[in-house]
N, C-alpha and C positions, 0 to 999 in steps of 0.2 A: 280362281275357281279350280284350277289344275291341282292345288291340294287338298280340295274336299271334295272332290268329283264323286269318287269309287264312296265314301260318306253317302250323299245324295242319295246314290243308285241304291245303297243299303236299306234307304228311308223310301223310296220309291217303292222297291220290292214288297216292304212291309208295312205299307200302305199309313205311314205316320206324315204328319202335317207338319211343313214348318217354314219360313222366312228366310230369303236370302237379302244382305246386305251386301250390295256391290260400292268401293271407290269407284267414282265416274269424272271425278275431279280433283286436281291436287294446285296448291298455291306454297310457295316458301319450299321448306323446310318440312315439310310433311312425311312421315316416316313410310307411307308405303304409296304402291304407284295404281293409275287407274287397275282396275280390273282385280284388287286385291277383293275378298271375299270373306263376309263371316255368314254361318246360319247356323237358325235357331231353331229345334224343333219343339215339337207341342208337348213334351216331358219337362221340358228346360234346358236339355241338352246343348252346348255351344260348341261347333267349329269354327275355326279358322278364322283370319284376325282382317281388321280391318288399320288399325291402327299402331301397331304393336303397345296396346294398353291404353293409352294416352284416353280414347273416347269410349275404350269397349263397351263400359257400363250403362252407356247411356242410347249405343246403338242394340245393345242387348236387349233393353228395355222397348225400344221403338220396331226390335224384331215380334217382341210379345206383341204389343199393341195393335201392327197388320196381322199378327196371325189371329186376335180375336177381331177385326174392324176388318179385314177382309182386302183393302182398298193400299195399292202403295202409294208408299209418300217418299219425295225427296225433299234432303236434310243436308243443312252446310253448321259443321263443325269450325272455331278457331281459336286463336290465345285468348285470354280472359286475363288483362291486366289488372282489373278492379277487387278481383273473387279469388284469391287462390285456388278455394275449393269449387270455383264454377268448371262445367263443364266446357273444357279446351283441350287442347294441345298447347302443351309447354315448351316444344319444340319451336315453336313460334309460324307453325305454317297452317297452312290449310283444309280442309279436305271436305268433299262434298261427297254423299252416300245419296244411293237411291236403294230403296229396301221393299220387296215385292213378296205377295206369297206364293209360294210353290205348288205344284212341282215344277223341277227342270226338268224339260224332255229327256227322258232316258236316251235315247238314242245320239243326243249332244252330248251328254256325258258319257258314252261309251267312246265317241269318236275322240272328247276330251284326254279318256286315258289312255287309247289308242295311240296317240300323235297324230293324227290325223289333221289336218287343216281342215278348220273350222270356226266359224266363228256364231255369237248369241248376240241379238239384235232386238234389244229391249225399246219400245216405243211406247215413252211419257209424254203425259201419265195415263194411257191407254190400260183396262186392265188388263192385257191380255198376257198368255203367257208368251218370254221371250221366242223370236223366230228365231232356229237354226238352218247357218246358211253354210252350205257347201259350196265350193266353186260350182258344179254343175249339178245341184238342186237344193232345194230347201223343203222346212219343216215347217208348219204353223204360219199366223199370219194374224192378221186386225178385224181382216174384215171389209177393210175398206179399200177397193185394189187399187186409186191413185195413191193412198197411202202405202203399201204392201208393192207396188213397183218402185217409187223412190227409197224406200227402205234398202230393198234387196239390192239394187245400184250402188246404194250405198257402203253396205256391208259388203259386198264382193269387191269393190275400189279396197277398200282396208284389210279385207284379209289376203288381197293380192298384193298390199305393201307392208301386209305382218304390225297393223297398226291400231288401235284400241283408242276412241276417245269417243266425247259427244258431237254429232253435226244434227242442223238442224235439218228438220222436214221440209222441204221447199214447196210442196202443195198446202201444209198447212200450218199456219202461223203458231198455233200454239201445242205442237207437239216437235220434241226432239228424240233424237234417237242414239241411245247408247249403245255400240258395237265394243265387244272383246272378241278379240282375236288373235284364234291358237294356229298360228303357223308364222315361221321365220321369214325376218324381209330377203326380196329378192335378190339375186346378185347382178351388181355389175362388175364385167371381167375387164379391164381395159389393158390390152398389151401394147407395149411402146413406152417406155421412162422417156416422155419429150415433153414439152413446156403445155402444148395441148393437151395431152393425157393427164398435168396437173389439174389442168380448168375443169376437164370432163369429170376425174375423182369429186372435184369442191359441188359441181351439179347434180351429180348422182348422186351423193350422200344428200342434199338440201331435199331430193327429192324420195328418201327414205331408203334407198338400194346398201346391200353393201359392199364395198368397193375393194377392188383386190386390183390392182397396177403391180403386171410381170413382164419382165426384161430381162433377157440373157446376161446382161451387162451389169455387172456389181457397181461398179463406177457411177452407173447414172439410178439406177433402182435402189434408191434409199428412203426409208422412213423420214428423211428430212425434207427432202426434196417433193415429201408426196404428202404432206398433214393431216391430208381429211381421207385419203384412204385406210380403209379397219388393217389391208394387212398389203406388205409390200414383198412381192415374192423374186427371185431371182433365181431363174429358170429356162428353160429352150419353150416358148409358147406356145408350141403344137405337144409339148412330151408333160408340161402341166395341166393344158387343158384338159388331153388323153387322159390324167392321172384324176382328175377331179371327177370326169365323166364315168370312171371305173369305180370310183367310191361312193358313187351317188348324191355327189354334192350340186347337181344341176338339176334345174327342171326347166319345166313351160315357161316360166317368168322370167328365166335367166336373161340378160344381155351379154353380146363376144363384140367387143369394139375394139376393134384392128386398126394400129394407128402408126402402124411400124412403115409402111408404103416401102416396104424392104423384101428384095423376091425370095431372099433363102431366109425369112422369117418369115412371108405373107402366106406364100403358098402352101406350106406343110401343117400350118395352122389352121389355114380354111380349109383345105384337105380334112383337117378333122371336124371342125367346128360346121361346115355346113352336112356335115351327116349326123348330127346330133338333134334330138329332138327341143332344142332351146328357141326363143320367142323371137328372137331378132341378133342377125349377123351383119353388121356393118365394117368397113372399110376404108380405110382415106387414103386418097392418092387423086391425080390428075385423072381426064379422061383419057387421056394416052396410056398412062399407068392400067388403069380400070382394064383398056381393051390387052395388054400385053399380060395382063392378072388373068383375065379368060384363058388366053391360049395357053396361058402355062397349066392352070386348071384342069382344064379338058385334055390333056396332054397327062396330068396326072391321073385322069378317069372319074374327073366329076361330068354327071352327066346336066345335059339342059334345068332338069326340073330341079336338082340339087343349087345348080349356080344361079336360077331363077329367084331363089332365097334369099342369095347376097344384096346387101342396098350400098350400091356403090359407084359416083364417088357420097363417101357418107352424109347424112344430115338432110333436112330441107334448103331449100333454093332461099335464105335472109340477108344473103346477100354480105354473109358474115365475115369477118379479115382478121380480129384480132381473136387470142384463143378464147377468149369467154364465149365470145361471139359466137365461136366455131362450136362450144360444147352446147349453147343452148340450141342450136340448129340440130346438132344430135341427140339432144334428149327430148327436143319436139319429135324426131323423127319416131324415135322409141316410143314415147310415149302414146301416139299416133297409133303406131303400130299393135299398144297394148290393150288399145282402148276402143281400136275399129274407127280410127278418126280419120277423118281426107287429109288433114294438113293445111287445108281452105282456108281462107277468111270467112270467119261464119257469117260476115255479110253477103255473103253469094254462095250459102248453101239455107237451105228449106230444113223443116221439120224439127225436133228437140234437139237443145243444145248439148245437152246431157244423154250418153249411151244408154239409157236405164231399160235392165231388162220388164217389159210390157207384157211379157205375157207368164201363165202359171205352170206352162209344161212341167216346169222341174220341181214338183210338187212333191215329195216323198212320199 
């Protein structure tokens, strides 16, 4: 959608009619990924690709068809052994389209060319047109608000992990809902190159983040030693963090997982990391460690409400020993934390299992 966004608005302004075909699925070898985009307006006009060729022709055709029948439809394209000339992909993979008529809210595609985080939350085969969801409000809706509450739960869970695909509607059996979503997944920052910090990289990335493992120590902070982290930095972890937070590379969603239980690397680090406006600061060490990490803190001029922040020693109470152990106990904790969760057994806790925002305040 991001390269026919500023297109759209053009056709919006000028009041022309036309079909959008969105990728909502991919199998194989498939040339382009969910959320790829073609439309078609009511001159014949075509943007942007859904396939790079392989089916254009025949999603071209099926954009005419909802723009005169009014109703979308989804459609699953694949290879055609029998037909050369049947319509497939020769690539040998997949792809499934859902194809709607327009318009897109102008105002989603402003925040689309903006960069803005945001995401479109199309609900089949509802006609409606897609909701735009911002982290703290949204646009349009169904109609029907047990449907239009798990929607939005939905779509804000994925644009908080920077992720685009189909989930189903859990109130109602036969509707699903397509989320694209325009904003980067979250970071996790893990300092400390130790056997732990590997386990915690491999969970955070399962869980969509992306993972940066920084250690003063060349020797132990290597890309080999860290697989499933995006990037492996070797640096002082309070004078990187510092530099990340000056570039704008953090936000709300961030996680700082301090793994070093080391005083002239813990302290100068949380020194910065708990005055930052990021989602969750955790720490590992003993509780003797924990209380000797205070005083040095408070001694450095963190005040109560600042080290109130810190979750330490880190992770939930699982009782965990080995490092996998110990990372899913941290990324329950995070996760918990991002999501408004107790950390409970939901056998002894009441009411929806699912945070889904209930009500409409943040209605545009």
């Amino acid at each position: 959608m991001r390269e026919i966004a500023d297109r759209l608005r053009g056709w919006n302004a000028a009041g022309t009619r036309y079909a959008v075909a969105t990728v909502i699925n991919v199998g194989g070898s498939a040339p382009r990924q969910p959320g790829a985009a073609m439309a078609v307006s009511e001159s014949g006009e075509a943007v942007g690709s859904v396939s790079g060729g392989c089916v254009e022709s025949a999603v071209y055709e099926l954009c005419r068809e909802v723009l005169d029948g009014g109703s979308p439809v989804r459609e699953s394209y694949g290879y055609s052994d029998d037909d050369a000339f049947a319509v497939g992909l020769t690539c040998g993979g997949t792809i499934e389209v859902y194809v709607e008529p327009g318009p897109v809210p102008d105002a989603g595609l402003a925040a689309v060319s903006a960069s803005e985080p945001v995401a479109f939350a199309h609900v089949m085969p509802h006609a409606s047109a897609p909701i735009v969801v911002w982290p703290d409000r949204h646009l349009g809706g169904t109609g029907l608000a047990d449907v239009d509450a798990v929607v939005l739960g939905e779509a804000r869970a994925m644009l908080d992990g920077g992720r685009t695909g189909v989930r189903s509607v859990r109130c109602r059996d036969d509707l699903d809902v397509f989320v694209q979503s325009y904003a980067p997944p979250p970071r996790l920052l893990v300092f400390g190159a130790i056997d732990y910090a590997s386990a915690l990289a491999r969970q955070g990335s399962f869980l969509g983040y992306r993972v940066t493992v920084c250690d003063a120590r060349p020797v132990f902070a290597t890309a080999a030693r860290f697989p499933d982290a995006d990037d492996v930095v070797v640096d002082w972890p309070h004078r990187y963090l510092a530099a990340e937070a000056s570039r704008g590379a953090l936000d709300g969603r961030t996680v700082v997982c301090v793994l070093t239980h080391d005083a002239k690397f813990d302290v100068p680090l949380l020194e910065v990391a708990l005055r930052l406006p990021v989602a969750y600061v955790g720490a590992m060490g003993s509780r003797r460690t924990h209380r000797e990490r205070l005083v040095r803190l408070r001694e450095a001029g963190l005040t109560d409400r600042e080290l109130a922040r810190l979750r330490s020693p880190i992770g939930l109470d699982l009782g965990a020993r080995t490092p996998e152990e110990t990372a899913l106990a941290i990324a329950a904790e995070f996760v918990a934390a991002r999501r408004g969760g107790a950390g409970l057994p939901l056998g002894r806790t009441d009411g929806p299992i699912h945070h889904d925002d209930l009500t409409t305040a943040g209605v545009a």
